[in-house]
KOLDREN-726644 format. One record per residue: y negated, z negated, x negated of N, C-alpha, C in turn. Coordinates in steps of 0.2 Angstrom, whole numbers, padded with zeros to 4 digits, always signed. Example, Ala and Ser with C-alpha at 12.3 -4.5 7.8 and 13.67 -1.06 7.14 Angstrom:
KOLDREN-726644
+0028-0039-0066+0022-0039-0062+0016-0039-0066+0011-0035-0064+0005-0036-0068+0000-0039-0064
END
This chain:
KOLDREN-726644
+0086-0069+0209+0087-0066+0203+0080-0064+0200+0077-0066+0195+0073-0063+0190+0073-0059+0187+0067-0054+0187+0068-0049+0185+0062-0047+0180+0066-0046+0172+0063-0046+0165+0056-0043+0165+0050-0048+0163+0043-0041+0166+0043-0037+0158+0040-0031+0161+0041-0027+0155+0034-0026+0157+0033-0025+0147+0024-0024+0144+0020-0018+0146+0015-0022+0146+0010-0014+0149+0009-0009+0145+0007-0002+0147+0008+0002+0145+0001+0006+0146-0003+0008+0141-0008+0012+0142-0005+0019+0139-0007+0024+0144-0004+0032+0141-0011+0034+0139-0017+0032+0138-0022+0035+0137-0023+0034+0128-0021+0027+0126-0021+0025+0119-0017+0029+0115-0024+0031+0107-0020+0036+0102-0014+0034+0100-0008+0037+0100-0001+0035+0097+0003+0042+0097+0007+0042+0093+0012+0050+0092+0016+0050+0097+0019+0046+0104+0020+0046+0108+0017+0047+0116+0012+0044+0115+0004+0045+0121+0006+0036+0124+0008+0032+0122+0012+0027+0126+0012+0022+0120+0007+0016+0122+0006+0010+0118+0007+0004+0120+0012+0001+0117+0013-0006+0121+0008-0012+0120+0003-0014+0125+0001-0019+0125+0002-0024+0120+0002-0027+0113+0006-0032+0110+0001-0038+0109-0007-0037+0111-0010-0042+0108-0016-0042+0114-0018-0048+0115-0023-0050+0122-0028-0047+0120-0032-0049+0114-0039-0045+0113-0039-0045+0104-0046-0045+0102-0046-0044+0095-0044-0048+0091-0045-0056+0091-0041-0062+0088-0036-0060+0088-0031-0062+0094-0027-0061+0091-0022-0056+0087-0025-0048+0089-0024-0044+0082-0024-0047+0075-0030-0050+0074-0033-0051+0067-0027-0057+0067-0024-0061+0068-0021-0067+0069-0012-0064+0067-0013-0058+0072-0004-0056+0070-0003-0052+0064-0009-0051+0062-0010-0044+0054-0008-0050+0048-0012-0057+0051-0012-0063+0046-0005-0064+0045+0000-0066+0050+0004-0069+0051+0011-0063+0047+0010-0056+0049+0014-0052+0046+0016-0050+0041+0008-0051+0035+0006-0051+0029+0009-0059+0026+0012-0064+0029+0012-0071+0026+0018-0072+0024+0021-0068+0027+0029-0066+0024+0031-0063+0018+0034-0059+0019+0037-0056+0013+0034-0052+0008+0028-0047+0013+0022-0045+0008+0019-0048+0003+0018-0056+0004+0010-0059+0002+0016-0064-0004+0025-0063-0003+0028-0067-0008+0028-0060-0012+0029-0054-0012+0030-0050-0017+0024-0048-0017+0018-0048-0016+0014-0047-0020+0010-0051-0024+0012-0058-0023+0012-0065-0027+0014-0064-0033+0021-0062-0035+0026-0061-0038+0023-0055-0043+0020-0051-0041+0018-0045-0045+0011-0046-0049+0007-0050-0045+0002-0054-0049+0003-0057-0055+0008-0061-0052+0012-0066-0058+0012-0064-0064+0014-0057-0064+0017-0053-0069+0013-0050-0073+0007-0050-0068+0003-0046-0072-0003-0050-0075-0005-0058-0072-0007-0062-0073-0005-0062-0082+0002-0066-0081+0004-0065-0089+0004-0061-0094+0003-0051-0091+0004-0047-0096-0004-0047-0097-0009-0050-0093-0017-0051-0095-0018-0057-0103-0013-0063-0102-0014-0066-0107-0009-0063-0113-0006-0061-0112-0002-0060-0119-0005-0052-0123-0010-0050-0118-0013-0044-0120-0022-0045-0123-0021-0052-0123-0027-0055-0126-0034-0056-0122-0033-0055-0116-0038-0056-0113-0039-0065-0111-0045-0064-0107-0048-0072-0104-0044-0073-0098-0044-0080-0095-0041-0079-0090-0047-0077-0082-0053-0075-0087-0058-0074-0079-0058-0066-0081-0058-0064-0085-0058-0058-0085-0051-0055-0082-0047-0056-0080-0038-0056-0080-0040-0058-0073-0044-0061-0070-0042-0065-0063-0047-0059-0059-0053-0057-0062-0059-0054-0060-0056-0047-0058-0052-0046-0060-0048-0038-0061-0046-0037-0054-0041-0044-0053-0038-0043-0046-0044-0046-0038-0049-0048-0041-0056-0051-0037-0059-0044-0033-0062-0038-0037-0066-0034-0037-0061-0027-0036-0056-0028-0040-0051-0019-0042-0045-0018-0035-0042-0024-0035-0037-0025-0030-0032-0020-0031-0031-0016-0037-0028-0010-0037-0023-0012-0044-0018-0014-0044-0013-0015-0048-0014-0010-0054-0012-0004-0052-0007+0001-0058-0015+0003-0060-0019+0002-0057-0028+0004-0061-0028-0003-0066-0028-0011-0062-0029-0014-0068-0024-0014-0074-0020-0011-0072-0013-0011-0080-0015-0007-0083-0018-0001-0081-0022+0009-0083-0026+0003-0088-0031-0002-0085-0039-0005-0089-0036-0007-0094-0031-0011-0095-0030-0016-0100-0026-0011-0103-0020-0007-0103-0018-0004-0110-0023-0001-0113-0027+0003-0108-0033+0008-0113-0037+0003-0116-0038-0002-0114-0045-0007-0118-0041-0011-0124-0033-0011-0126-0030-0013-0130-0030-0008-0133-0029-0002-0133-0030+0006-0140-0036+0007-0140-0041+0002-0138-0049+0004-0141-0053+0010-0136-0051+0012-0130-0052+0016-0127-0060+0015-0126-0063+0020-0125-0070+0019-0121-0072+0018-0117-0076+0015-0114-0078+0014-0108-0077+0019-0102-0082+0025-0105-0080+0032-0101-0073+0034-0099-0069+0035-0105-0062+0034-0104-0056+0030-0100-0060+0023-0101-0054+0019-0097-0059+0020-0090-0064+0022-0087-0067+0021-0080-0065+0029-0078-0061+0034-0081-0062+0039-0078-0053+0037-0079-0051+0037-0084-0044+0036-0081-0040+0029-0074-0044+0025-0072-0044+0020-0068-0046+0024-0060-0051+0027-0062-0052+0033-0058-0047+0035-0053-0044+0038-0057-0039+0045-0057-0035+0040-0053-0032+0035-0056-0025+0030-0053-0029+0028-0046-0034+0028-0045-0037+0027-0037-0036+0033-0033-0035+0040-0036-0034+0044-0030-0031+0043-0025-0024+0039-0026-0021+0038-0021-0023+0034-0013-0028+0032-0016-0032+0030-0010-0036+0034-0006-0035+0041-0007-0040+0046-0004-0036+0047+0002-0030+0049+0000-0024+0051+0005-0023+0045+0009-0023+0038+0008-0020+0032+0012-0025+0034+0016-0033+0034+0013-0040+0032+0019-0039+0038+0025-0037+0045+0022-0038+0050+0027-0032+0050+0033-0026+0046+0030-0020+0046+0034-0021+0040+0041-0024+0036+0038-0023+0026+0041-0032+0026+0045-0037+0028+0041-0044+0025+0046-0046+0031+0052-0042+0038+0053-0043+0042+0059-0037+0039+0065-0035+0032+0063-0030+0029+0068-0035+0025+0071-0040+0023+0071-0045+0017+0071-0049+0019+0078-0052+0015+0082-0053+0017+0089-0060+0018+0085-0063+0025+0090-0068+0026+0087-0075+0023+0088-0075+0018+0092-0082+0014+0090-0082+0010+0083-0074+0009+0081-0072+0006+0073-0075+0010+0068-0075+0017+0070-0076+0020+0063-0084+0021+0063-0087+0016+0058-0092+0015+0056-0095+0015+0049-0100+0012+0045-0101+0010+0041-0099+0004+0039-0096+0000+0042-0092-0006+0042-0086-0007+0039-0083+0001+0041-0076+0005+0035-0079+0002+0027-0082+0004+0028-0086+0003+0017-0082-0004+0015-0082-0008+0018-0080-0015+0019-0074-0015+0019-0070-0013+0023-0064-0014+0025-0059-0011+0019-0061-0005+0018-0056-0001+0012-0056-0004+0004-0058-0010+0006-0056-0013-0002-0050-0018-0001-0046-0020+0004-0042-0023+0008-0036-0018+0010-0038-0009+0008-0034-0006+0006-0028-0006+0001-0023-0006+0002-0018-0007-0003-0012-0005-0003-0007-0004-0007+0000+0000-0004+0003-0002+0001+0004-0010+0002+0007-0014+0006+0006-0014+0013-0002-0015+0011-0006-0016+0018-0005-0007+0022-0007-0005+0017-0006+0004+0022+0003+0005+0024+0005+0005+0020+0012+0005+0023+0015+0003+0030+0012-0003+0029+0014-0009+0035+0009-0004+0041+0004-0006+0038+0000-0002+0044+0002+0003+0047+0006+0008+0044+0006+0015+0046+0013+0014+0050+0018+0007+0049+0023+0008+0052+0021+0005+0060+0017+0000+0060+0014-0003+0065+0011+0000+0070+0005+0005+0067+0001+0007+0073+0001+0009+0080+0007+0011+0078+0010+0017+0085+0012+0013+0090+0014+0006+0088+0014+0001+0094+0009-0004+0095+0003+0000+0091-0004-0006+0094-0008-0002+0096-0013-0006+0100-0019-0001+0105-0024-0001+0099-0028+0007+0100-0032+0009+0094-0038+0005+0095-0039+0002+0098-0044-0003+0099-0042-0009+0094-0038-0013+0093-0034-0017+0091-0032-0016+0084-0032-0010+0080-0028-0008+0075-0034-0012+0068-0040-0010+0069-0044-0012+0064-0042-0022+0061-0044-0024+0070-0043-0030+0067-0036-0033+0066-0030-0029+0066-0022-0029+0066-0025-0029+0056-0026-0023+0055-0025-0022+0048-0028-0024+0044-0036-0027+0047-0041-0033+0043-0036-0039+0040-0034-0043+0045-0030-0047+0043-0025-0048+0040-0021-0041+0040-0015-0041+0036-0019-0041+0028-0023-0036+0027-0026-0032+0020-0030-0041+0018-0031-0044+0021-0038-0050+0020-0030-0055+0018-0025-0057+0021-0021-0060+0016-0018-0056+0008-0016-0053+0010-0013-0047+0002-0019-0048-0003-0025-0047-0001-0030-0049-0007-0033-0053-0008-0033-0061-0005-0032-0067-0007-0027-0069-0011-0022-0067-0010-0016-0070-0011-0015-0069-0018-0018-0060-0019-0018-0059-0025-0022-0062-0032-0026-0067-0030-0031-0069-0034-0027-0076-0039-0024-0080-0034-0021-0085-0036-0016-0084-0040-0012-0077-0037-0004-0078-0040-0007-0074-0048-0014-0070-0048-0016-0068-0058-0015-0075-0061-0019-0079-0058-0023-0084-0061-0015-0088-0063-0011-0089-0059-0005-0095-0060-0001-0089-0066+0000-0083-0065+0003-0082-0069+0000-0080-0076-0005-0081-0078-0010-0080-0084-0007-0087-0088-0006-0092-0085-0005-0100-0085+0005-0100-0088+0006-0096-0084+0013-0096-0086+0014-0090-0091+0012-0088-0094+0013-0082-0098+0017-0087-0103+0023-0085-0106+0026-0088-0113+0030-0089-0110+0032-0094-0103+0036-0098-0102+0042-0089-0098+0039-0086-0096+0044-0083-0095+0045-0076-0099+0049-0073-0097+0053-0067-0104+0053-0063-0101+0047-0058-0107+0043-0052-0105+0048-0047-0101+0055-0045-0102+0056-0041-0096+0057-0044-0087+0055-0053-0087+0056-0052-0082+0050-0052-0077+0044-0050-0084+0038-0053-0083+0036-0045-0081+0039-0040-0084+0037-0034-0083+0043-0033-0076+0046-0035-0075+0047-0035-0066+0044-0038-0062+0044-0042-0064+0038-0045-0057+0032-0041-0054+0030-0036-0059+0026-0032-0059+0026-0023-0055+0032-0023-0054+0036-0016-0052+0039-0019-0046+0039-0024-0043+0043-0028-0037+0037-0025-0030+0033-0027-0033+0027-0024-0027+0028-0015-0025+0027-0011-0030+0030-0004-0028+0037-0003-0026+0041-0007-0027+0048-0007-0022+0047-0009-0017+0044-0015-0015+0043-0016-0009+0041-0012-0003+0036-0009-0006+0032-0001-0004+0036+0003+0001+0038+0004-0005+0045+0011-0007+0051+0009+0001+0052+0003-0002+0056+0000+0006+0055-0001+0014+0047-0003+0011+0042-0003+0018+0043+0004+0023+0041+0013+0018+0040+0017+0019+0047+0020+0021+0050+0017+0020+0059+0023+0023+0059+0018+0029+0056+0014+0034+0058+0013+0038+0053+0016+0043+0048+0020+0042+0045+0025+0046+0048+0031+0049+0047+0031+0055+0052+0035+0059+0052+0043+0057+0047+0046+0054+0048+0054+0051+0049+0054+0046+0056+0060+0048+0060+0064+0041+0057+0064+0040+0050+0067+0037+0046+0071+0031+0045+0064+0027+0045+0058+0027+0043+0053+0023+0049+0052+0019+0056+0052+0023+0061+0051+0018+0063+0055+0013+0059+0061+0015+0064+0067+0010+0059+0067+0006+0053+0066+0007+0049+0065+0001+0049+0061-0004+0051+0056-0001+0054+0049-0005+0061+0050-0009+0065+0054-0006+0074+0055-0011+0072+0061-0016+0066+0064-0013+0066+0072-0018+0061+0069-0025+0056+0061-0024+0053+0060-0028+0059+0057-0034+0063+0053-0031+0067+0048-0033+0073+0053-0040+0073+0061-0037+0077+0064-0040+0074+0067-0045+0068+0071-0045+0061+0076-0049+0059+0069-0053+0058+0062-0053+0052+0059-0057+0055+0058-0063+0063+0058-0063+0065+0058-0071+0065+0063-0075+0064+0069-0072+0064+0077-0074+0059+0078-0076+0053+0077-0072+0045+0078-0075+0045+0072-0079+0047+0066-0079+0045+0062-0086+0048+0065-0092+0053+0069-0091+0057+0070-0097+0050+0078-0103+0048+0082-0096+0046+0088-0097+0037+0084-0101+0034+0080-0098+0029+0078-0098+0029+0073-0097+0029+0064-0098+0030+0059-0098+0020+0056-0093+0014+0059-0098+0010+0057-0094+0007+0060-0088+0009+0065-0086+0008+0071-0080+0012+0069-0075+0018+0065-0078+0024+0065-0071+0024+0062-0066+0021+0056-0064+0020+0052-0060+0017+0059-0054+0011+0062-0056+0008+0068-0051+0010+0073-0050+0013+0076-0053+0018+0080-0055+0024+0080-0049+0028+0073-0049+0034+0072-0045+0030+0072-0038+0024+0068-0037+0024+0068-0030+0019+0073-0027+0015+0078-0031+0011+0085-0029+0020+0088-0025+0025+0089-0030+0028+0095-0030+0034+0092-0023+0037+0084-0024+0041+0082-0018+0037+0082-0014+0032+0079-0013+0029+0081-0005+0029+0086-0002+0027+0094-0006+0024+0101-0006+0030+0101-0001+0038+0100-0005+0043+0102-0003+0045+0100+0005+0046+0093+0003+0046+0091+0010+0040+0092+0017+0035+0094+0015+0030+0095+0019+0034+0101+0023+0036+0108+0018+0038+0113+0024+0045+0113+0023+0050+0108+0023+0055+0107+0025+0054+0103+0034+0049+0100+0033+0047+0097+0039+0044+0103+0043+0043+0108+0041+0037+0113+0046+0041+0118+0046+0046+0121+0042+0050+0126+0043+0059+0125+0047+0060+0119+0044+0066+0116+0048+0068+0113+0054+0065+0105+0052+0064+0102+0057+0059+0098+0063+0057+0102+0064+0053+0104+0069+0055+0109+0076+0060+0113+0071+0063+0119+0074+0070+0115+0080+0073+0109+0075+0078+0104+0078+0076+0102+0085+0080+0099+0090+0077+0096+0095+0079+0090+0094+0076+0084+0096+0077+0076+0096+0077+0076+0089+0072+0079+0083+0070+0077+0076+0064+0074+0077+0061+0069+0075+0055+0066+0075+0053+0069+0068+0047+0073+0067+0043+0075+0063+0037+0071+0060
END
């Protein structure tokens, strides 16, 4: 009788359990598995929302390079849509660069959560590179993954996935700038909100409550502060559910036994 080999195990590698399983022989094929993971369902729903936005670039009177350029350089969805409505109300430059801004804070929190995972010979000046490969998708996936990959291994895990998602995204502006007319604008403005669901769905299957309950408290508070303040509420909803869930998590459960925090 044979007997099933089970994977190796270093207790020394960073992880929230102290216990990393072995999943990839060296740095290749990390970068090879991030490729592979990202070719799936990520890189069709982020296709799909290029698509959309591709279109709402032509029908909003722009070129198609300027409209492709966006996703080349910005790589940041809810910032190019921030560029284009302000550049359509004649906004200023100063104006649409400090509101574009603003829509990128959300990357401060991804960088500080996602690159202290990174084995510390990684954390370099080489990072400067790598964080424009930053993305909701790519962090998400990241953050559901790491804990079963060796922090040596994690950089190039998540080069590869972030280096498909923003490729990907370049083609699917350009095709759907092409198709703009043929399809009908509300399905042209879902295509465009299919990427943030997908997200949204990625992130509920991370293993701590304080992610879900920040997620069901956002989901219930966003129509309340849109109602109070429509252009606040987006920041509003997720300062105030996070704040919540943060000491629901530190006052509750933690206190539980067998709750993963």
């Amino acid at each position: 009788m044979f007997l099933k080999s089970q994977p190796d195990i270093n207790p020394n590698e960073n992880s929230p359990e102290g216990l990393v399983v072995h999943r990839f022989q060296n740095r290749s094929d990390a970068f090879w598995s991030g490729m592979r993971d990202a070719a799936g369902a990520p890189a069709i729903v982020l296709f799909a929302g290029m698509v959309g936005f591709g279109a709402m670039g032509r029908t909003s009177g722009f070129d198609v390079w300027f409209t492709s350029f966006t996703s080349i350089f910005m790589f940041a969805l809810p910032g190019q849509v921030v560029l284009f409505e302000m550049a359509i109300t004649g906004s200023s430059a100063l104006a649409i660069a400090l509101a574009v801004t603003l829509t990128a804070t959300r990357f401060v929190t991804m960088t500080v959560t996602l690159f202290p995972q990174f084995h510390e010979k990684d954390r370099n000046r080489g990072l400067y590179a790598s964080v424009h490969l930053l993305a909701m998708t790519a962090w998400a996936i990241s953050m559901r993954e790491f804990h079963t990959i060796e922090a040596r291994h994690r950089l190039n895990y998540f080069t590869g996935l972030g280096l498909v998602c923003w490729l990907i995204s370049i083609p699917g502006t350009t095709i759907g700038y092409f198709l703009a007319g043929m399809v009908p604008t509300p399905v042209t403005l879902g295509l465009i909100f299919i990427n943030p669901l997908f997200f949204l769905l990625t992130f509920t299957e991370v293993k701590p409550w304080i992610n879900r309950i920040a997620i069901s408290l956002g989901c219930l508070l966003g129509p309340l502060f849109f109602l109070l303040h429509r252009d606040s509420s987006l920041l509003s909803t997720g300062l105030v559910a996070g704040t919540i869930a943060y000491f629901i998590d530190r006052k509750l459960l933690r206190k539980r036994p067998g709750v993963i925090g």
